[in-house]
C-alpha positions as CSV (number, residue, x, y, z in Angstrom):
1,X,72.9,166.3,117.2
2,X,76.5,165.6,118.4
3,X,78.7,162.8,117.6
4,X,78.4,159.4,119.0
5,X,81.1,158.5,121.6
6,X,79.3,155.0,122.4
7,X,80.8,151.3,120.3
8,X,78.9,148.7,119.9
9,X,79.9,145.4,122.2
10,X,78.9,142.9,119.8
11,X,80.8,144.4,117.0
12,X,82.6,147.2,117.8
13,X,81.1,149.4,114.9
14,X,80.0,153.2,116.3
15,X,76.5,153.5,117.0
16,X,74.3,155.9,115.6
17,X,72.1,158.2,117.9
18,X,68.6,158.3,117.0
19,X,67.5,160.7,119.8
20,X,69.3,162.2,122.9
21,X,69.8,159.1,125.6
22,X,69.5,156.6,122.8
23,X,71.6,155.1,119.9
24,X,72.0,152.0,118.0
25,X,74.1,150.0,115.9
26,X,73.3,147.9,112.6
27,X,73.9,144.6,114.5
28,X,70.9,144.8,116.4
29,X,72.3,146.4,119.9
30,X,70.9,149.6,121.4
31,X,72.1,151.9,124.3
32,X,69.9,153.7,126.3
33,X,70.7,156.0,129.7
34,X,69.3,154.5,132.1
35,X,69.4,151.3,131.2
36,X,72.9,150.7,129.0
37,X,73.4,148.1,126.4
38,X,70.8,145.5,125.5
39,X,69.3,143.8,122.4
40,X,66.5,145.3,120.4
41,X,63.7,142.9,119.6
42,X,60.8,143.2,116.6
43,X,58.0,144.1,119.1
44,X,59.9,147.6,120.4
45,X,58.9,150.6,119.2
46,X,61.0,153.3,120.1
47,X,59.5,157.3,121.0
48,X,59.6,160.1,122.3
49,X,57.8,161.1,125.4
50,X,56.8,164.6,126.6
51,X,56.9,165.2,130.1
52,X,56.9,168.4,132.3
53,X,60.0,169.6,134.7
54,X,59.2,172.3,136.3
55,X,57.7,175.1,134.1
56,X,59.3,173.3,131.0
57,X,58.0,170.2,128.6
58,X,61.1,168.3,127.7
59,X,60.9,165.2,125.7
60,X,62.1,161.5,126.7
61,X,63.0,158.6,124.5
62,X,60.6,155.7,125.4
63,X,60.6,152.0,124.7
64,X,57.1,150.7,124.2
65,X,56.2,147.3,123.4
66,X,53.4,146.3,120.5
């Protein structure tokens, strides 16, 4: 996995990427493509989806909720 190029707003600390499209920070704030920067709460769970494009299954990240 490459290097993180995204900084936290609420703290400014580097965030860490947990899969492609989605990192997050210590502090509780989370980036994610298609939806930037918002705050994580206790029920997220955070996944991978597989979908196919084309002839190929890629995977997604996903936010589900409990």
């Amino acid at each position: 996995m490459g290097a993180s190029n995204k900084t936290c707003p609420a703290c400014g600390r580097k965030m860490k990427q947990q899969f492609i499209g989605l990192q997050h920070c210590r502090c509780g704030m989370s980036w994610k493509k298609d939806i930037g920067f918002f705050e994580r709460t206790d029920d997220m769970v955070f996944a991978l989806e597989r979908r196919v494009v084309g002839k190929k299954v890629k995977q997604f990240p996903v936010i589900r909720y409990r």
